[in-house]
C-alpha positions as CSV (number, residue, x, y, z in Angstrom):
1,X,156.0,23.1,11.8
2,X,155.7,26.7,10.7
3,X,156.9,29.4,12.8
4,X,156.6,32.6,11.9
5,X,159.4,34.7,13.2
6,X,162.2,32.4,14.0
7,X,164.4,34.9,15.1
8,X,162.1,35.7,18.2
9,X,160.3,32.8,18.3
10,X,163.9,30.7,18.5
11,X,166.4,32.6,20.4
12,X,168.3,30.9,22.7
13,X,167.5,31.7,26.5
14,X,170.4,34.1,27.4
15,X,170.0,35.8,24.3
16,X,166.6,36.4,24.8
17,X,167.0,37.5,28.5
18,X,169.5,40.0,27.0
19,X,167.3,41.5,24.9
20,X,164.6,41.9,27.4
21,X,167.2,43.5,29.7
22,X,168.2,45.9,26.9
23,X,163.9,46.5,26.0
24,X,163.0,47.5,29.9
25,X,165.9,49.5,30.4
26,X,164.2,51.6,27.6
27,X,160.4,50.8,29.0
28,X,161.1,52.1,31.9
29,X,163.1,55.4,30.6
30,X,159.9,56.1,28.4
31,X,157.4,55.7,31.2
32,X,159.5,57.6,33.6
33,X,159.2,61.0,31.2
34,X,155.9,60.2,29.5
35,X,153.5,58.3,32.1
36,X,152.7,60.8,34.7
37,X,151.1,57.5,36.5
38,X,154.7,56.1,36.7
39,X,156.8,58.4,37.5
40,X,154.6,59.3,40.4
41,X,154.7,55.5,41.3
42,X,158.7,55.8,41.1
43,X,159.4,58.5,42.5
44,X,157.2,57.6,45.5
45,X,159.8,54.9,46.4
46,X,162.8,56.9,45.5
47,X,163.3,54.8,41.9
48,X,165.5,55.9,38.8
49,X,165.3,53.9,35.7
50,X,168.8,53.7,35.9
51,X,168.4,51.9,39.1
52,X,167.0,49.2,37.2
53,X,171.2,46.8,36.8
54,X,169.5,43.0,36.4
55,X,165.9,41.3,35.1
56,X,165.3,40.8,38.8
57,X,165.3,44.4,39.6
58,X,161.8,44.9,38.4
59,X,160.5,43.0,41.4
60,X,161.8,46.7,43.6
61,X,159.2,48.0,41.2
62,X,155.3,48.9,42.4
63,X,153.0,46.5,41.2
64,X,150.0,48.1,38.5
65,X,146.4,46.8,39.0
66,X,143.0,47.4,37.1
67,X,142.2,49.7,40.0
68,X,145.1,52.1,38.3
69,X,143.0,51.9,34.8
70,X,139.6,52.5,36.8
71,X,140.9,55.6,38.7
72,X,142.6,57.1,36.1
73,X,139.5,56.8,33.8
74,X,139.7,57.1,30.4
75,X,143.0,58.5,29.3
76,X,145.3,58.6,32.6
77,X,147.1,55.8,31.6
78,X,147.9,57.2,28.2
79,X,151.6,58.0,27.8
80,X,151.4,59.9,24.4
81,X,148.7,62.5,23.4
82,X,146.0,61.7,21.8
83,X,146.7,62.7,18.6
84,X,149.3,60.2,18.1
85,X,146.1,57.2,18.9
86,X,144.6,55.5,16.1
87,X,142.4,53.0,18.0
88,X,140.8,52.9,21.8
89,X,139.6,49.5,23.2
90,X,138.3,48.5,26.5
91,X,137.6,46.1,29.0
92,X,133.5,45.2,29.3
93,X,133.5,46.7,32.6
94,X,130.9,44.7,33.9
95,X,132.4,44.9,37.6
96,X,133.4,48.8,37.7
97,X,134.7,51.2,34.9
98,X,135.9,50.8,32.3
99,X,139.7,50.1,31.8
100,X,140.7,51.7,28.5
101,X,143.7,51.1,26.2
102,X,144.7,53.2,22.9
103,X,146.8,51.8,20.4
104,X,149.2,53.9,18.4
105,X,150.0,53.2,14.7
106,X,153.5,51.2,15.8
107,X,151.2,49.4,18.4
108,X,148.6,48.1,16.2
109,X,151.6,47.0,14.0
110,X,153.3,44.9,16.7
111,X,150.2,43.6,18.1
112,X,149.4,42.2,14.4
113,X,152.7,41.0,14.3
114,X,152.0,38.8,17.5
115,X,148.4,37.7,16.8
116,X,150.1,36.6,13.2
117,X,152.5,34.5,15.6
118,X,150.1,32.8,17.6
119,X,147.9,31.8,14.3
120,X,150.6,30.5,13.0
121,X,151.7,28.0,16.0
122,X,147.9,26.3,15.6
123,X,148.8,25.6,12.0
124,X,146.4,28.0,10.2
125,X,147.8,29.3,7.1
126,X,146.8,31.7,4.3
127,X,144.7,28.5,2.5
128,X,142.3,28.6,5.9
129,X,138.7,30.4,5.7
130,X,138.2,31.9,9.6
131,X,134.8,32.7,10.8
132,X,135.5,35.1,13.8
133,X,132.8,34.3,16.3
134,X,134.0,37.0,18.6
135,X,132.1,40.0,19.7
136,X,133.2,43.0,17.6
137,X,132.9,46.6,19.7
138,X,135.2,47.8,21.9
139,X,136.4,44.3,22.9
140,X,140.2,43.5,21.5
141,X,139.5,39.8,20.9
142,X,137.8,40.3,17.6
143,X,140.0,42.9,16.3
144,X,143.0,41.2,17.1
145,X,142.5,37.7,15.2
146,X,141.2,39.5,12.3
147,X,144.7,41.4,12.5
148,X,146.5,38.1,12.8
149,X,144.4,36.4,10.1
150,X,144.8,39.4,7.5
151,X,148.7,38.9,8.6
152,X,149.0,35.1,7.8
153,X,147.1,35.7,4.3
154,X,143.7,33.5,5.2
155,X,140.6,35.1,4.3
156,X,138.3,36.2,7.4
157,X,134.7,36.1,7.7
158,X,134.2,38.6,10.5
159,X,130.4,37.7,11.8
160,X,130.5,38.5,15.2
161,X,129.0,36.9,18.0
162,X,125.4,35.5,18.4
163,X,122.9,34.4,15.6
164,X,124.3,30.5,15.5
165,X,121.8,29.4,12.2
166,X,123.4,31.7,10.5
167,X,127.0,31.1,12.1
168,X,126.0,27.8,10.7
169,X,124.7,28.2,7.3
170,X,127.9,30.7,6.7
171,X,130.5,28.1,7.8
172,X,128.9,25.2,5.6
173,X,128.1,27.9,2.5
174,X,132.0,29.5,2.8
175,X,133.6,26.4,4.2
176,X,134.7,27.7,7.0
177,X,138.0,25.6,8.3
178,X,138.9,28.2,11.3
179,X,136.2,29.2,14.0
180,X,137.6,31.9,16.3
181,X,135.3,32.4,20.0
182,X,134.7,31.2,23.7
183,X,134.9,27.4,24.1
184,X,131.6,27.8,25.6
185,X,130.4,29.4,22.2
186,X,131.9,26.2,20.5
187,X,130.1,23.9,22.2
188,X,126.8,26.0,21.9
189,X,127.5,25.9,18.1
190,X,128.0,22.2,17.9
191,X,124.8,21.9,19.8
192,X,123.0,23.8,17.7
193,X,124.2,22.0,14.4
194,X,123.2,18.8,16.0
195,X,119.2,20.1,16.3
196,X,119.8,21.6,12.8
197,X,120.7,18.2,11.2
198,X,124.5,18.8,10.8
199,X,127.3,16.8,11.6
200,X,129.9,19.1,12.4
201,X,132.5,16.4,11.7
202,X,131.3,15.2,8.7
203,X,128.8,18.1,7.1
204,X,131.5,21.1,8.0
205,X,135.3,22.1,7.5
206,X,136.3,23.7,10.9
207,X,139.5,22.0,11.5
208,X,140.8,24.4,13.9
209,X,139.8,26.5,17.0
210,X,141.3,29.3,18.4
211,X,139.3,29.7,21.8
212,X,140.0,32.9,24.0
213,X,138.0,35.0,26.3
214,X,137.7,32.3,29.3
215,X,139.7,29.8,30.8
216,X,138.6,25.8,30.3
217,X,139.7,22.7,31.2
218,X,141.2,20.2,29.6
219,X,138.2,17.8,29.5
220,X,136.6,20.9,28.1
221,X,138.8,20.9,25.2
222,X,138.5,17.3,24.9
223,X,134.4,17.7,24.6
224,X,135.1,20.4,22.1
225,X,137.6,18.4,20.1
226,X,135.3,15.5,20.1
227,X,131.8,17.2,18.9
228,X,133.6,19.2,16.5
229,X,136.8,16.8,15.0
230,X,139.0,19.8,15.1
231,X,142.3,20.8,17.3
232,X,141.4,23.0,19.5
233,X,144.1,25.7,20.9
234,X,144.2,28.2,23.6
235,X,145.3,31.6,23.5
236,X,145.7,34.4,26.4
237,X,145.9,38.1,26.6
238,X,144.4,40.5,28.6
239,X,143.3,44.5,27.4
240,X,144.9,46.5,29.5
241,X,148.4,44.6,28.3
242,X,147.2,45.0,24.9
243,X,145.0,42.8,24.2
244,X,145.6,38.5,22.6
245,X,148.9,38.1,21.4
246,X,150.6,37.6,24.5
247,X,150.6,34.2,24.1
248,X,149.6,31.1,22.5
249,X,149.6,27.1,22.1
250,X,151.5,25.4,19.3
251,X,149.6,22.5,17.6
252,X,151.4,19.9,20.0
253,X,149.1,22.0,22.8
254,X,151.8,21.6,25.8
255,X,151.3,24.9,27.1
256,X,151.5,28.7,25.6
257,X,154.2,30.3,24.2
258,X,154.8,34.0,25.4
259,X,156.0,36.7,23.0
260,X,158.8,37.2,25.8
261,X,160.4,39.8,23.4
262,X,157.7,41.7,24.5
263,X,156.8,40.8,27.6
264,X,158.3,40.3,30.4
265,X,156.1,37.9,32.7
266,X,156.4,36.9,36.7
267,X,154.8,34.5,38.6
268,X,154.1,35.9,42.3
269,X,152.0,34.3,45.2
270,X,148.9,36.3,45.1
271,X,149.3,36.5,49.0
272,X,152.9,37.0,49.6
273,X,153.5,39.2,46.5
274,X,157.1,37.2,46.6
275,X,158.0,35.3,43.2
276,X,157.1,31.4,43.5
277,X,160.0,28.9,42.4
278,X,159.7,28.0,38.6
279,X,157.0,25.3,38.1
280,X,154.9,26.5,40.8
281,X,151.6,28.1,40.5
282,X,151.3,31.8,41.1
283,X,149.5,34.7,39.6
284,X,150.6,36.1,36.8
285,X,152.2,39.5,36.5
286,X,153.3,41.0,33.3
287,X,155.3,43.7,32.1
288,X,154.8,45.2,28.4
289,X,158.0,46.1,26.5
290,X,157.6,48.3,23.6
291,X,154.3,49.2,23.8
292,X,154.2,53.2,22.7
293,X,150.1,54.3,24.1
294,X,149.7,52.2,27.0
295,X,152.9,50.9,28.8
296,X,152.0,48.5,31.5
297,X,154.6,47.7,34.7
298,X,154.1,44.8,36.7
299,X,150.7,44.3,36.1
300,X,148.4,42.2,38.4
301,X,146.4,39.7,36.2
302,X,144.7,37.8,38.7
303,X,144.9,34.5,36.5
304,X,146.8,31.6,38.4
305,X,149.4,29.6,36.1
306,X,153.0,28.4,36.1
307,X,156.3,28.7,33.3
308,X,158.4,26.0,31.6
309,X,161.5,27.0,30.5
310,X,162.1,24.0,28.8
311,X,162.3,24.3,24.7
312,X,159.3,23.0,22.9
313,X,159.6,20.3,20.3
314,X,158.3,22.6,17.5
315,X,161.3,24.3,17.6
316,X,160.2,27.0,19.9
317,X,162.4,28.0,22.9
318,X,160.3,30.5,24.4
319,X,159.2,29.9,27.8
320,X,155.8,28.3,28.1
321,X,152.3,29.5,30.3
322,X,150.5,26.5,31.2
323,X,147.0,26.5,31.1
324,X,145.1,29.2,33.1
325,X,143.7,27.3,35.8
326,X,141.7,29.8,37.8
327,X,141.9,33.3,39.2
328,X,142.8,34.5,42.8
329,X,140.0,36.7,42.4
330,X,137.5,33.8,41.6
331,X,138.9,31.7,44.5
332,X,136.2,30.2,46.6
333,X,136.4,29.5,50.2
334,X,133.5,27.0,51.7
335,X,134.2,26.0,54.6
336,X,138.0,26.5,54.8
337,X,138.3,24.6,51.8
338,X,139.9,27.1,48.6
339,X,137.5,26.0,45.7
340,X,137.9,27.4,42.2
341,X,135.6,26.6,39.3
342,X,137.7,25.1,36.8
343,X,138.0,22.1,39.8
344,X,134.6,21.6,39.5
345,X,134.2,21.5,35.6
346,X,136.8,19.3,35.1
347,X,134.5,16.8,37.2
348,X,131.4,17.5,35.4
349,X,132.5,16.6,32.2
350,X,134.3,13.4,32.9
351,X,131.1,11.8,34.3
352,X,128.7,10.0,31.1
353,X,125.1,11.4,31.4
354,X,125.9,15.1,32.0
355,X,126.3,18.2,29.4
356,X,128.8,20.2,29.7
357,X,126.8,23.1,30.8
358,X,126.7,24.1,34.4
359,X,126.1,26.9,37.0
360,X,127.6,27.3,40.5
361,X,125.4,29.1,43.2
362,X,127.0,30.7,45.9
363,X,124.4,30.9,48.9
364,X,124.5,31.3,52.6
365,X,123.6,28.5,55.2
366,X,123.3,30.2,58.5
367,X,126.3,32.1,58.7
368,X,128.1,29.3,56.3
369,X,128.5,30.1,52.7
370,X,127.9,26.9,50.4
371,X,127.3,26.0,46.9
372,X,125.0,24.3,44.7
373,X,126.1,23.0,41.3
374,X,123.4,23.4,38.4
375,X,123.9,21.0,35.5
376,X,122.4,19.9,32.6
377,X,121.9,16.2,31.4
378,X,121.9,14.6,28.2
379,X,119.8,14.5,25.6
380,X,119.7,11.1,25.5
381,X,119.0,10.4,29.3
382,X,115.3,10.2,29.9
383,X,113.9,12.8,32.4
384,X,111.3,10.8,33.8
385,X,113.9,7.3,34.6
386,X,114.6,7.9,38.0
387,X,117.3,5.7,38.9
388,X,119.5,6.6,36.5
389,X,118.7,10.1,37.1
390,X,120.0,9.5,41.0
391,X,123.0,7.2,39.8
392,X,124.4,10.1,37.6
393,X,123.6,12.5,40.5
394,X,125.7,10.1,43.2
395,X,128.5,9.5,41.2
396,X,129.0,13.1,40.7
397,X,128.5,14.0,44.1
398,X,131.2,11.5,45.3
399,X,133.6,13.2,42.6
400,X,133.1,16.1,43.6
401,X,133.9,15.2,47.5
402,X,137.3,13.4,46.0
403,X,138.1,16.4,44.2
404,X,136.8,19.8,46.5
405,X,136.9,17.1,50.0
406,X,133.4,19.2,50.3
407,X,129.4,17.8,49.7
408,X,128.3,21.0,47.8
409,X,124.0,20.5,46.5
410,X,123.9,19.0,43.7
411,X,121.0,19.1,41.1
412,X,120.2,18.1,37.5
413,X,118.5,20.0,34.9
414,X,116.8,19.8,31.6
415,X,118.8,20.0,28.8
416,X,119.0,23.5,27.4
417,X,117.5,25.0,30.5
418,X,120.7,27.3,31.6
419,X,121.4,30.5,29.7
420,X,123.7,30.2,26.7
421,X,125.9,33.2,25.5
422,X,127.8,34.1,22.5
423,X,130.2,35.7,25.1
424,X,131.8,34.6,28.1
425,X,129.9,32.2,30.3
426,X,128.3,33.8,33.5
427,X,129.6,30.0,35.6
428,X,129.6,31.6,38.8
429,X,126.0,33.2,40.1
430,X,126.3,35.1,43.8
431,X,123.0,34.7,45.8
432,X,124.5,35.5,49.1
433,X,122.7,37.5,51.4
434,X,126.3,39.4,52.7
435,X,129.8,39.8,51.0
């Protein structure tokens, strides 16, 4: 298998812990004289950088949250002036302000370096066309796989979002082997070749997907793998931590590799704040190492996973994210009962009959909060037959109880009848009447 910086990419565990000793030493140094953010933060609980002996020491450290980005609105966070930026990105923010980043020219050089990593894992090479299905803007997951792509020498188409005849025309007309978006976009695509007349197995190229910008399941990726007849990968980063690159999935897809020479990641309870045992799920926290513009400590990603330690068989020893598998901040609580949404996805697309295309309403019964579940059937199921319309609806309803031990509403709709989006999928939709 190709890996792209063996060095990194291979280094035995206590050489790699070493290093990352040696690289937060100097982190924290930096952000002590350059981040006024930080050294307020430190000296608050009486910290030195040259406190910091072991790896563990960082948990003394104050954790960072999107609330610091938000208050300190745009360029607070900044730890060099602003002639030494050569790019700003930011988060969408659709639920508050904005968090910005800024990327220095040494920045936007390492992050290329790890998007060219990540690409390279899948199996995507300089002979592969890539038709980046992203949103361009002020978004970093565009920006970043072109990066990556230019890196690893394969040519990029760089469409952007939306527009999906033409997404489709271009990937049969410049055989397109690579498609870069949301899983959900994926599977919008592959819908949409089907009512075009093309077979995206047999009519197109696309033998790989690297999917980003939402968490899915794995029956997702199997519904996605199966439409399409590609391998579809997974790949994680966050903006304010600089954006994808953190890490990504090899082509034997057993969880994510981190770039752990340049991060340093924790998994906490999102409760507790106290590290979980290795294995366990937690939130994860992450620490940048190296980054010049925006150094991140300890910073709060809300997204729920777990590490392996345990070398890969592609040759890989870094440690290994598994899949996201919800976040602490999406957590649901009906009736004492902690739901999150990939739960309920991963029934809806294991039972025959339903699309894999669904809303979940949060409503108030009383002074009870519920949910009802929105999803779309078939094509091929007949609107107007019934009984099979109420079998599909029972089994998923007794699913649903083994899985969330709750009877949420269930109800069917048309196909095509929920909104689509290039972007990320709007899954959850609040109607209650008091938060």
């Amino acid at each position: 298998m190709q890996i792209w910086n063996r060095e990194m990419e291979c280094m035995p565990r206590e050489k790699m812990e070493a290093l990352q000793l040696k690289r937060l030493k100097e982190t924290l140094v930096y952000v002590y004289e350059y981040s006024p953010l930080y050294r307020k933060k430190f000296d608050k609980i009486g910290f030195k950088p040259g406190d910091l002996k072991q790896l563990s020491d960082l948990r003394k450290l104050p954790l960072t949250t999107k609330d610091d980005f938000r208050d300190n609105y745009p360029f607070g966070m900044f730890a060099v002036p602003m002639d030494k930026v050569v790019r700003l990105h930011a988060s969408s923010g659709t639920t508050g302000r904005m968090t910005v980043i800024g990327c220095t020219k040494n920045d936007m050089e390492l992050w290329t370096e790890l998007l060219a990593r990540v690409i390279s894992m899948t199996g995507v090479g300089s002979s592969d066309v890539t038709q980046i299905a992203f949103g361009y803007g002020l978004f970093t997951g565009a920006h970043g796989l072109q990066y990556g792509m230019e890196r690893v020498g394969a040519t990029v188409i760089p469409i952007s979002s939306g527009n999906s005849e033409r997404q489709l025309m271009l990937m049969k007309d410049f055989g397109t082997t690579v498609l870069v978006s949301t899983p959900t976009y994926a599977l919008h695509l592959g819908e949409t070749a089907i009512k075009m007349g093309i077979d995206p197995k047999k009519d197109l190229k696309v033998k790989y997907g690297l999917f980003g910008g939402e968490a899915f399941s794995e029956e997702y990726r199997k519904e996605i793998e199966e439409r399409w007849g590609m391998l579809a990968t997974d790949n994680y980063g966050l903006s304010e931590c600089g954006g994808p690159g953190y890490s990504g999935e090899c082509a034997l897809i057993c969880g994510q590799h981190i770039a752990e020479d340049c991060y340093i990641t924790e998994i906490i309870d999102p409760v507790t704040l106290e590290p979980v045992k290795p294995g366990e799920k937690g939130e994860v926290v992450l620490t940048t190492l190296g980054r010049e513009a925006v150094p991140v400590i300890r910073y709060r990603t809300k997204d729920i996973s777990s590490i392996n330690y345990e070398p890969c068989d592609c040759g890989r020893t870094t440690a290994r994210l598994s899949k996201i598998s919800g976040r602490s901040d999406d957590m649901m609580v009906i009736r004492g009962v902690n739901v999150f949404p990939s739960q309920i996805e991963s029934v809806l697309v294991n039972i025959e009959g339903l699309a894999p295309h669904y809303q979940i309403i949060r409503y108030n019964k009383g002074f009870l909060e519920d949910l009802e579940i929105r999803v779309e059937v078939n094509e091929n199921i007949f609107t107007d037959n019934y009984s099979q319309l109420e079998a599909i609806e029972e089994k998923l309803k007794q699913q649903l109880y083994k899985t969330l031990a709750l009877n949420p509403k269930v109800k069917l709709v048309e196909p095509h009848s929920l909104e689509r989006s290039p972007g990320k999928a709007k899954r959850v939709v609040d109607m209650r009447e008091f938060k």
